[in-house]
N, C-alpha and C positions, 0 to 999 in steps of 0.2 A: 489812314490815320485812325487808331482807335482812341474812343473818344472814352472820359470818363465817365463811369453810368452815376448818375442820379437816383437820391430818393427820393419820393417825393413827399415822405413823411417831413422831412425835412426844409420842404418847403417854409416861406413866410406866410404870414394872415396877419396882414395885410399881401393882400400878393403883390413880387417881384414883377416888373414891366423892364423889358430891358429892349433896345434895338440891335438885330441881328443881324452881322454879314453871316452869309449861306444860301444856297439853294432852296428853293420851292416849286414844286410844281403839284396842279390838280388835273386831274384827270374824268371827264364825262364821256363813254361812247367811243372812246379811242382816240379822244379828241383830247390836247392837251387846252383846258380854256384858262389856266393860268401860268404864270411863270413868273419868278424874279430870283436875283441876286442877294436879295435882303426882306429882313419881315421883323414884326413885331411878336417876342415873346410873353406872355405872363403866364407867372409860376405861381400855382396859390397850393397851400397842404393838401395833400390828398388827390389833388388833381394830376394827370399829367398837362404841359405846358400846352395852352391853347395858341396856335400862331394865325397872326393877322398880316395880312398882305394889303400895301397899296393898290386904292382900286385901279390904276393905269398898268397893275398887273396881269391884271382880266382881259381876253380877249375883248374885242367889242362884239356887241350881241349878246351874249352871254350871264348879263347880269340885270337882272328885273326886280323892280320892288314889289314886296311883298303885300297882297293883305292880310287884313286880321291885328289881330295885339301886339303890344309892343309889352316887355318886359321886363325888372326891374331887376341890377345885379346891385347891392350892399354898395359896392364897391367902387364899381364904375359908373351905374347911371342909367339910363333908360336906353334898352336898345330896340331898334325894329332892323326889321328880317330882309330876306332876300332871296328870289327864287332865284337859281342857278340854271343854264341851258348850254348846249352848246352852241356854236357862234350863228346858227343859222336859227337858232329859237327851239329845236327838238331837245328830245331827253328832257324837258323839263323836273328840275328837282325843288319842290314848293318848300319854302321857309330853310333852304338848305344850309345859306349863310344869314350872317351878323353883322353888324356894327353899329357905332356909338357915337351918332353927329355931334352932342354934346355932351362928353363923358365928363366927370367931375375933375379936378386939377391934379391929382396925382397921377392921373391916366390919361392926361389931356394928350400924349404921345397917339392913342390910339383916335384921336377924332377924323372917323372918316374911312380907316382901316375899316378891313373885309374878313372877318374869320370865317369855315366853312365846318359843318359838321364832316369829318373825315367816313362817318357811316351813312351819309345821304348823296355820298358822289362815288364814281369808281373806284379812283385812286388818291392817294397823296403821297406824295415825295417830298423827305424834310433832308439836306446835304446828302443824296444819295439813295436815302433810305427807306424802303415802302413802311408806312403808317399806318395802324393798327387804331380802331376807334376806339375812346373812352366807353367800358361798360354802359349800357343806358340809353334813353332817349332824351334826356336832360342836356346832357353831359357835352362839351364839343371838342374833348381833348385829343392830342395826338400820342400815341405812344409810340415810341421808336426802339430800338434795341439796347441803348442806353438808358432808359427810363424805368425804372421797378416803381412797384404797387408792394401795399392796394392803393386800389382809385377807389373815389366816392363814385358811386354807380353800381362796383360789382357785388351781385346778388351772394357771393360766399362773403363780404363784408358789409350786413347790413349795420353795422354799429357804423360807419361811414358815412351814412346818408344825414 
């Protein structure tokens, strides 16, 4: 099926949150440590869509809380981090994911949900489709073949940042 592509210029600010039936899966070490049927999108300008999975999508093992700072989105709220591994504790990938115990009420959709930076693990798969990281080390968007830029992140658009 092909799908509509997206701008993301077009996007809302305030960002869209919407929940998704579709495939997900992540990939560490050949190791698939997540997978679902469904996931949480948000769409904000400029960005491409960051998708958040329930954490009973994670392998077990796989998912360690982070140290260090926790972070503050406009938007949603304070998050802290997450190291990602695969399910026997190797590959470790430090601060890899996200999410938001207490995000504020219009995103309260995501409380608990697990987004992963798509450039700090092997793979990502969104309905099918290998995932491409958001420009940056900020940034934890997923770009798919339906998705056009610019993204905030990339260094040919710094009026973005």
């Amino acid at each position: 099926m092909m799908r509509p592509v997206e701008e993301v210029s077009t996007y809302p600010r305030p960002p869209l949150i919407e929940l998704v039936s579709g495939s997900v899966e992540i990939w560490i070490a050949e190791q698939m440590i997540a997978r679902d049927q469904r996931y949480v999108r948000v769409c904000e300008t400029y960005h491409p869509p960051t998708i958040y999975l329930d954490p009973s999508a994670f392998q077990s093992g796989t998912l360690h809380p982070s140290t260090g700072r926790p972070s503050f989105c406009e938007w949603k709220g304070v998050a802290s981090y997450w190291d990602v591994s695969a399910d026997d504790g190797t590959n470790r990938r430090v601060r890899a994911g996200w999410s938001y115990s207490n995000p504020t009420q219009p995103f309260a959709l995501l409380a608990g949900w697990i987004s992963v930076y798509p450039s700090r693990v092997d793979a990502c798969a969104l309905d099918g489709q290998m995932v491409l990281a958001q420009p940056g080390e900020f940034y934890g968007g997923w770009i798919t073949p339906w998705i056009r830029g610019p993204f905030k992140g990339d260094p040919n658009y710094p009026e973005l940042i």
